[in-house]
C-alpha positions in Angstrom: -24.5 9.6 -39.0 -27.0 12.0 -38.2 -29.1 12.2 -34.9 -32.5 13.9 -34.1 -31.6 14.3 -30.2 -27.8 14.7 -30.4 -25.3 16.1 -32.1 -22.1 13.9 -32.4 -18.9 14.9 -34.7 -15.3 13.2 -34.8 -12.0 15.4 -35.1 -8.6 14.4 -35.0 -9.4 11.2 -32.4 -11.8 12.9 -30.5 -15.5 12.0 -30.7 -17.7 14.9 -29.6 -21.6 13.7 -28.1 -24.1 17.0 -27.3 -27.3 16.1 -26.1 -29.4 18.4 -28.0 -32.3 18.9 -25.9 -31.5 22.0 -23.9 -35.4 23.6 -24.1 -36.2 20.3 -21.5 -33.0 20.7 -20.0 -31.8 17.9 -22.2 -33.8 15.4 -20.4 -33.3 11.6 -22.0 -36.5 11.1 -24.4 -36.9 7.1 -25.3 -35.5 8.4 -28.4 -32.3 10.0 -27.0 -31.6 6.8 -25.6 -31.4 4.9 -28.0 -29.4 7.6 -29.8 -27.0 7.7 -27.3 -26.5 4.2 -27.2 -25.9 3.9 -30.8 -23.3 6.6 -30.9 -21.7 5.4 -28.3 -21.2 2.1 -29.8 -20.5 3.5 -33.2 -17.0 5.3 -31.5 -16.0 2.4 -29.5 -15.9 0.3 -33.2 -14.8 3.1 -34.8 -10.5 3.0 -34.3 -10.2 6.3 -35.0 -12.4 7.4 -32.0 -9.1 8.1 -29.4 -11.7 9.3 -26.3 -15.6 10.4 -26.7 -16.4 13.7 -24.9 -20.1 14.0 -23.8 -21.7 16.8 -22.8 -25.0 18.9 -22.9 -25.9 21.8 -24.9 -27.9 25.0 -23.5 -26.8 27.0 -20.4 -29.4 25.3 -18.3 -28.0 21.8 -17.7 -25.7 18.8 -18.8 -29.4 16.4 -18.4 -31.6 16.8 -16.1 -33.0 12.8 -16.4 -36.0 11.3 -17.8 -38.2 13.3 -19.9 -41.8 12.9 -17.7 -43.9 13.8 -20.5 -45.9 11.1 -21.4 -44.5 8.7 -18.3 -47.7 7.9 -17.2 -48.5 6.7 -21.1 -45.7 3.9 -21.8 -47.7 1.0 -22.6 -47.5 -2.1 -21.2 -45.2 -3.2 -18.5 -42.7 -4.6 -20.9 -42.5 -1.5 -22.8 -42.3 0.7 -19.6 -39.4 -1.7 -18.4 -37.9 -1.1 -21.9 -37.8 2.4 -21.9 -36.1 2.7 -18.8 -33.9 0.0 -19.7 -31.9 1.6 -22.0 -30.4 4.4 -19.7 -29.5 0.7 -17.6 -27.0 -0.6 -21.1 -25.6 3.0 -21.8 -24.5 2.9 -17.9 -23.3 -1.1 -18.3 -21.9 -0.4 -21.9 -19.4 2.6 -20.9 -18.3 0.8 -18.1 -17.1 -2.0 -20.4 -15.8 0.5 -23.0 -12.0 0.4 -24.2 -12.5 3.9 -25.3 -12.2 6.7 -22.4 -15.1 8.6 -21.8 -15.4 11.8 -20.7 -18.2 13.7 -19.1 -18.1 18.0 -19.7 -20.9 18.6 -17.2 -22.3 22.0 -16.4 -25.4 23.5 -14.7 -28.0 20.7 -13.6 -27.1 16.9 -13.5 -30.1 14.9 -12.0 -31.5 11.8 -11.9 -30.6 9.7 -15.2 -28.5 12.7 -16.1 -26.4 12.3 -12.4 -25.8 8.6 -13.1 -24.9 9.0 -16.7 -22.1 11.5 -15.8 -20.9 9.6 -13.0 -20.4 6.8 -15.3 -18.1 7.9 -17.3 -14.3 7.5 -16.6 -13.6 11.0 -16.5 -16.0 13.8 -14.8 -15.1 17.7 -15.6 -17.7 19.6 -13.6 -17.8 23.7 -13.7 -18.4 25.6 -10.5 -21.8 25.9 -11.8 -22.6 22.0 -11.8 -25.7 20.8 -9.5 -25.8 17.0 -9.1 -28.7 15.4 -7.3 -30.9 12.0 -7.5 -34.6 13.8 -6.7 -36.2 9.7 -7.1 -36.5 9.2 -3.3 -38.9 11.9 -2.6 -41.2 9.9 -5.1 -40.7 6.9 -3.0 -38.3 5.2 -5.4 -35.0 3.9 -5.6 -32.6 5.4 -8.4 -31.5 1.6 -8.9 -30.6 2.2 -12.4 -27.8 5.0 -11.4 -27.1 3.5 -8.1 -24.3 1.6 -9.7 -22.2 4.0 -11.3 -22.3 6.4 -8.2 -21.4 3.6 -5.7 -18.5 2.5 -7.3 -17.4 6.3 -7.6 -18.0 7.2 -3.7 -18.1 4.1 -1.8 -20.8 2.9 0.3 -20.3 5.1 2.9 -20.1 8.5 1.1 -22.4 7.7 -2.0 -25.5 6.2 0.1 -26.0 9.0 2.1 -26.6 10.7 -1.6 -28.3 8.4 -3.2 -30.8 8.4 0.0 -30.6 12.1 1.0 -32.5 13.3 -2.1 -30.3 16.5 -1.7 -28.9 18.2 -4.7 -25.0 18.7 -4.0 -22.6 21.4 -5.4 -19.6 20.7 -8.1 -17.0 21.2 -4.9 -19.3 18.8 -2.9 -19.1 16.4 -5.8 -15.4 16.1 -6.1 -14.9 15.5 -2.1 -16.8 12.0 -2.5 -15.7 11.3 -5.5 -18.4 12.0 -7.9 -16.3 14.5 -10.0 -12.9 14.1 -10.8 -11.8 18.2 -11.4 -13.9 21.4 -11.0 -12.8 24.0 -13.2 -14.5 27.9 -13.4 -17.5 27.7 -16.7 -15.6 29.5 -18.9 -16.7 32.6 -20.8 -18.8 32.3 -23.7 -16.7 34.7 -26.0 -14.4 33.5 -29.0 -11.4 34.6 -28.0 -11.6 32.7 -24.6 -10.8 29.6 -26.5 -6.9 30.9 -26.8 -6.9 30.2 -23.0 -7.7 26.2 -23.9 -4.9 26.2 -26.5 -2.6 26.3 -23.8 -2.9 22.4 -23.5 -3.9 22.6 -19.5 -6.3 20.2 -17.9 -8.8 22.6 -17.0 -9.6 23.2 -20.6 -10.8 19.7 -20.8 -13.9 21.3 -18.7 -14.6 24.0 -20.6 -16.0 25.1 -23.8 -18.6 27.7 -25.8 -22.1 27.9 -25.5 -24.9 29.9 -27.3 -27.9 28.8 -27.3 -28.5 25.3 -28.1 -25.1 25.1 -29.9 -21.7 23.8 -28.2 -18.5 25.2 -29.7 -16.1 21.9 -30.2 -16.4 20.6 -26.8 -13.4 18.3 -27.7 -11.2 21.3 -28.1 -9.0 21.1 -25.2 -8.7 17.4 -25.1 -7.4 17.3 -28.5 -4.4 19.9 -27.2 -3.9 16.7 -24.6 -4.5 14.1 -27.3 -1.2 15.9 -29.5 1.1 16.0 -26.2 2.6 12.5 -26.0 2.5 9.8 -29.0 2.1 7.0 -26.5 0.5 6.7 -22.6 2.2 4.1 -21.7 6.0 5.5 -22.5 4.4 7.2 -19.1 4.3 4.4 -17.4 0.0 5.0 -17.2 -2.5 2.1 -17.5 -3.5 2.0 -20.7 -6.9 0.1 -22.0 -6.3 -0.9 -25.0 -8.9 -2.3 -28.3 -8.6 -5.7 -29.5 
């Protein structure tokens, strides 16, 4: 299926979701939503969909939350409600997913963008990676993201964030639990990727950018993918599909 806002690909188990935004910083249009939302359901019915890897194209930033333009121009109440609404069942919908979900997340990660990075299982941030909720120095509660980022830092570490309005580093991120590994942005060159062939975590993080395009950000979690034939002959949790 093809996507005006995103670009979404599926190789050997791993589903691959750019948003394809990056001259607004990939910033979630009404029609980005509902893009998102119907990938993302598309992989979790589709069995060959092992893990979905999201991230953002551009150097600029992973999403930088709602696209402004036009906010003040959303129609009625119910149709405002609506269009914020959908960033609310993407954020409800991955945590009820079976498959894993991943987030690659470089440069800026605001607002909408913060919570919809927290929310997945998995957070890769580079050293790079800014991740901030600006909605309280508008007077307004982030109370769609609020969710995710509580249950990822606690009350006592993730309030302070959500309240503080202060953008927070990648290394910040990971001490309350925000991020789960920070890993150096890797280089954009080719020939860097041999470095992610080598089947280590950081890879995971990592991947080629130029421009608005992202080299197979899936790459190094299909090295993981080949490693072993079954998680649980680890003895790991393992959700599993119907």
């Amino acid at each position: 299926m093809s996507y005006e806002t995103l670009l979404a690909s599926l190789t050997d188990g791993v589903a691959c979701i750019t948003l394809n935004r990056p001259e607004v910083r990939n910033a979630l249009s009404r029609t980005m939503v509902a893009e998102l939302e119907a990938a993302l359901a598309s992989f979790e019915a589709d069995p060959a969909a092992r893990v979905v890897v999201l991230a953002g194209a551009g150097d600029r930033a992973f999403c930088a939350g709602a696209d402004l333009k036009g906010a003040g121009d959303r129609g009625t109440t119910l149709q405002a409600r609506e269009s914020f609404g959908g960033l609310a069942r993407i954020l409800e919908a991955m945590a009820r997913m079976r498959t894993p979900v991943i987030a690659q997340v470089h440069g800026f990660a605001l607002a909408g963008g913060c919570g919809l990075a927290v929310g997945c299982d998995i957070v890769i941030a580079s050293e790079d990676a800014t991740f901030g909720l600006p909605e309280i120095t508008l007077g307004l509660l982030p109370l769609i993201v609020m969710a995710p980022v509580l249950r990822a830092a606690g009350t006592k570490r993730g309030l302070p964030f959500v309240l503080s309005a202060e953008n927070i580093s990648a290394r910040e991120a990971l001490d309350i639990g925000l991020v789960s590994r920070v890993v150096p942005r890797r280089a954009r060159e080719r020939n860097d990727r041999t470095g992610a062939a080598r089947g280590r975590l950081e890879s995971d993080g990592r991947r080629d950018r130029q421009g608005s395009r992202v080299d197979d950000p899936g790459h190094g979690v299909r090295q993981g993918l080949a490693l072993p034939a079954r998680a649980d002959d680890a003895g790991l949790p393992v959700r599993r599909r119907a």
